[in-house]
Every structure is written in structure tokens, then in C-alpha cells.
C-alpha positions as CSV (number, residue, x, y, z in Angstrom):
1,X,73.8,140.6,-61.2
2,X,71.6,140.8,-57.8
3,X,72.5,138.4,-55.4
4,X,70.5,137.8,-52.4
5,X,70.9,136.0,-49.4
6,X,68.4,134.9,-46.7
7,X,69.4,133.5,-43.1
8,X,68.9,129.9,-42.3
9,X,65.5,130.6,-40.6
10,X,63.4,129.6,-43.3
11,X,64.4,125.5,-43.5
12,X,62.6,124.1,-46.3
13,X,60.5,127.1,-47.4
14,X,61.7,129.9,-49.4
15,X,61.6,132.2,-46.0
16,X,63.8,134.1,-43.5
17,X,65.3,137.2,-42.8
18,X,67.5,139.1,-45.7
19,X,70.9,139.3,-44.6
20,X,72.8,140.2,-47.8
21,X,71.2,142.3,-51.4
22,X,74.3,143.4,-53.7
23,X,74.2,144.2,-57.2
24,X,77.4,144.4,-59.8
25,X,77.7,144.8,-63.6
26,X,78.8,141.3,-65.2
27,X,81.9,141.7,-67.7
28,X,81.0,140.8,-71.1
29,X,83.0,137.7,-70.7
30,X,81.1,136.5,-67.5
31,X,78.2,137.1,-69.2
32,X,79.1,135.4,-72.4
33,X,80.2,133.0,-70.7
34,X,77.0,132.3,-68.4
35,X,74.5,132.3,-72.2
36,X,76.8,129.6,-73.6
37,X,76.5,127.3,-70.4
38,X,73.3,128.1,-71.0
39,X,72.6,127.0,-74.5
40,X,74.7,124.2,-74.0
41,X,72.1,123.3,-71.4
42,X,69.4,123.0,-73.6
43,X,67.9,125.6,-71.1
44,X,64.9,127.1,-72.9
45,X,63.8,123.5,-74.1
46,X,63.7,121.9,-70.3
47,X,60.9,121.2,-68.9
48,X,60.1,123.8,-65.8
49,X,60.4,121.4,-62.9
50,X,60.8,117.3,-62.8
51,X,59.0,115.0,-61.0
52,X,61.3,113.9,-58.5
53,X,60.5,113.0,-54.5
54,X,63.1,113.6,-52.0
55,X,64.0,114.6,-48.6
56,X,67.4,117.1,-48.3
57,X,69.1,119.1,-50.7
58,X,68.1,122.5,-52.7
59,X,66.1,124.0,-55.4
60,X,68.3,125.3,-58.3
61,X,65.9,127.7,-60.0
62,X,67.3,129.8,-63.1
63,X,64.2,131.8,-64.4
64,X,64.9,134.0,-67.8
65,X,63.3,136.3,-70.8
66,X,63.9,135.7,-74.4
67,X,62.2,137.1,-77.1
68,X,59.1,138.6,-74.8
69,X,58.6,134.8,-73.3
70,X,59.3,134.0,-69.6
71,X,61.1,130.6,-68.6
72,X,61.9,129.1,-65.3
73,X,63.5,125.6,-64.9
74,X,63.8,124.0,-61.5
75,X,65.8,121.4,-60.7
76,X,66.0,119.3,-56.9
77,X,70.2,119.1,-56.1
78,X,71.0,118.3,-59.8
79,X,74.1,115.8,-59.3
80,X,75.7,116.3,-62.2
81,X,75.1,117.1,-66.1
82,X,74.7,120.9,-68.1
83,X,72.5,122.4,-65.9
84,X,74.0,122.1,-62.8
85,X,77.3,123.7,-64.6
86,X,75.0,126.9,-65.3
87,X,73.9,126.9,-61.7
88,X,77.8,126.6,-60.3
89,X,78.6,129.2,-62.6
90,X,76.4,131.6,-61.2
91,X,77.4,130.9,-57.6
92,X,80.7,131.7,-58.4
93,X,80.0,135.1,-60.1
94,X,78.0,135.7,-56.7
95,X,80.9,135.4,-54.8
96,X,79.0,134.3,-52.5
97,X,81.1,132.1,-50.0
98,X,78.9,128.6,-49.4
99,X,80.0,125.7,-47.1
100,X,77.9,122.5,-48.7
101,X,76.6,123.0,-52.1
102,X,73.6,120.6,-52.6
């Protein structure tokens, strides 16, 4: 897993200075674990990105390779549902230590 981490700078663009790069081998059970949130999901049947206007919150971007094909779903804040469970679940094998999730 790489985790990444920019400062604050950026405000709603994907921009700012990188304040944290780590890398660490998943577990066979993290990662196991991470494929079946996944596939429960539905991830490689979403649609890449939602039309949905909105003024605060966060871009939730998984982007993966299966069988020589490149996917990327994007989602604005997701409240709730299978996705959003993925996402969580990969914030807390960052270990990443964040205030408001949104």
C-alpha cells in the first residue's frame, strides 16, 4: 500500500505540498479483505463518476486493474452504502490519522 498525503494548501484542487509518502506490504487478510468489500460493491460495474453538484466534501477515487483493463470510480462524499465501506476500509489500513471524514 502507498499512502500519500498532501498539506491543506491545495483547497478544492488536487494540489499542495507532499508532507507524507509511506509504503507497507498488506497482510493477506487485509488484502482479502479490501477485494471482498470490493466485489460486494459492485466496483468494476459502477459507473466512473456520477453526476452530482455540490459545494463541500471530498472526492473518494479507488482506481484498479483487472484482467489488463483499467477502472476508476469516483464518488463526491458518498454518505453511506458499499462503496463508501471500501473507501473507509482503506483509510484505516493507511493509518493515516484524519479529523472529519467527508
Amino acid at each position: 500500500m502507498v499512502v500519500k498525503e498532501l498539506d491543506d494548501i491545495g483547497g478544492n484542487l488536487p494540489a499542495g505540498k507532499l508532507i507524507l509518502d509511506q509504503r507497507r506490504q498488506l497482510r493477506e487478510d487485509e488484502w482479502g479483505k479490501f477485494l471482498s468489500l470490493l466485489n460486494d460493491a459492485s466496483f468494476w460495474q459502477l459507473q466512473t463518476r456520477t453526476d452530482k453538484l455540490v459545494r463541500d466534501g471530498a472526492s473518494w477515487i479507488i482506481e484498479g486493474r483487472k484482467d489488463g483493463k483499467t477502472h476508476l470510480v469516483d464518488r463526491w462524499s458518498p454518505a453511506s452504502g458499499k462503496y463508501r465501506e471500501a473507501c473507509l476500509y482503506l483509510l484505516e489500513l493507511s493509518r493515516l490519522k484524519i479529523k472529519d471524514v467527508y
